[in-house]
N, C-alpha and C positions, 0 to 999 in steps of 0.2 A: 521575486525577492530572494536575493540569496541568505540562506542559515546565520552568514557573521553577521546580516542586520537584523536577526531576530535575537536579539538577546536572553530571551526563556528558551530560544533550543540549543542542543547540544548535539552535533552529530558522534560525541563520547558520553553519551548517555544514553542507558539502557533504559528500555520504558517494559510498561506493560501495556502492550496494547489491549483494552475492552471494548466489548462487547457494544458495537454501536457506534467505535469511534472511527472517524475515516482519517485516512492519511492520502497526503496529494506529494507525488512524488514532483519537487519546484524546476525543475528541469525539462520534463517528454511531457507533462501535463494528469500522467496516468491518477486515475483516486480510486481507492480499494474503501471497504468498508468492513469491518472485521466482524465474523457471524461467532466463531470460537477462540477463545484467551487460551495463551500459549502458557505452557507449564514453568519457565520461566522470564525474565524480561530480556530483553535485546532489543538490537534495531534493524527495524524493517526496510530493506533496501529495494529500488528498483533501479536496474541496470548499473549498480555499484555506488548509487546516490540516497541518502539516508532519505527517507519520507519523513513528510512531518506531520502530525497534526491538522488537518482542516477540518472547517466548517461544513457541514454536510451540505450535497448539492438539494436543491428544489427542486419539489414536486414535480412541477413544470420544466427540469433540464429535459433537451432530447440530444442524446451525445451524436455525432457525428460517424458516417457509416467507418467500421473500423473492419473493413475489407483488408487484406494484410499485414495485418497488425498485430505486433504479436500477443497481443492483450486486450481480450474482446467483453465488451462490455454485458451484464450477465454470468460472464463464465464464475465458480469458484476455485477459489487454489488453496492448496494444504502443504504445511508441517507433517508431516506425520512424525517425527522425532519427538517436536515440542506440544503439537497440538495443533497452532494457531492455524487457522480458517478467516479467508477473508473473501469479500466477494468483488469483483470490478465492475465501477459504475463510471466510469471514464477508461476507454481505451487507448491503446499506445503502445509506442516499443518499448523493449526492455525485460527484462528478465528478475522477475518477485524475488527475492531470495530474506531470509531471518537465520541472523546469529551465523550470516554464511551458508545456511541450506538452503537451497532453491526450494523451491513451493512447488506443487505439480498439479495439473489439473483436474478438478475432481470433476 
């Protein structure tokens, strides 16, 4: 589903991402799940594409072997500028980045 058929997002709208909430990037498939809230709001991109908002996955997903990838499920990544902490629970290509800083691997 692309952004202009959701009419609640905005890819010009700055959120705050919380604690708990996952975003799925609608493009590579990647979904993060946020462990620390960033000191301010922004939008959370992967590989230049705003994430949005999802549903958390189920207990029961088992993600897919993500052997070259650059987004490995488990791993977590960090702001250190802003804060924000998120952790990958769907991997994939693409490159994390908030407010335009890349995220790095903790």
């Amino acid at each position: 589903m692309v952004s202009a058929e959701m009419p609640q997002w905005s890819e010009d709208l700055a959120r705050w991402p919380e604690p708990g909430q996952s975003y799925r990037d609608p493009v590579g498939g990647v979904v993060v799940v946020v462990l620390t809230p960033p000191r301010w709001p922004g939008v959370l991109r992967c590989g230049g594409v705003a994430m949005m908002p999802a549903r958390p996955l189920p207990c029961s997903y088992h993600s897919r072997n993500s052997l070259g990838k650059a987004l490995r499920p488990g791993q977590r990544y960090r702001d250190s500028a802003s804060g924000l902490e998120v952790r990958c629970v769907r991997g994939g290509n693409g490159r994390l980045t908030y407010v335009g800083q890349p995220l790095t691997a903790v």
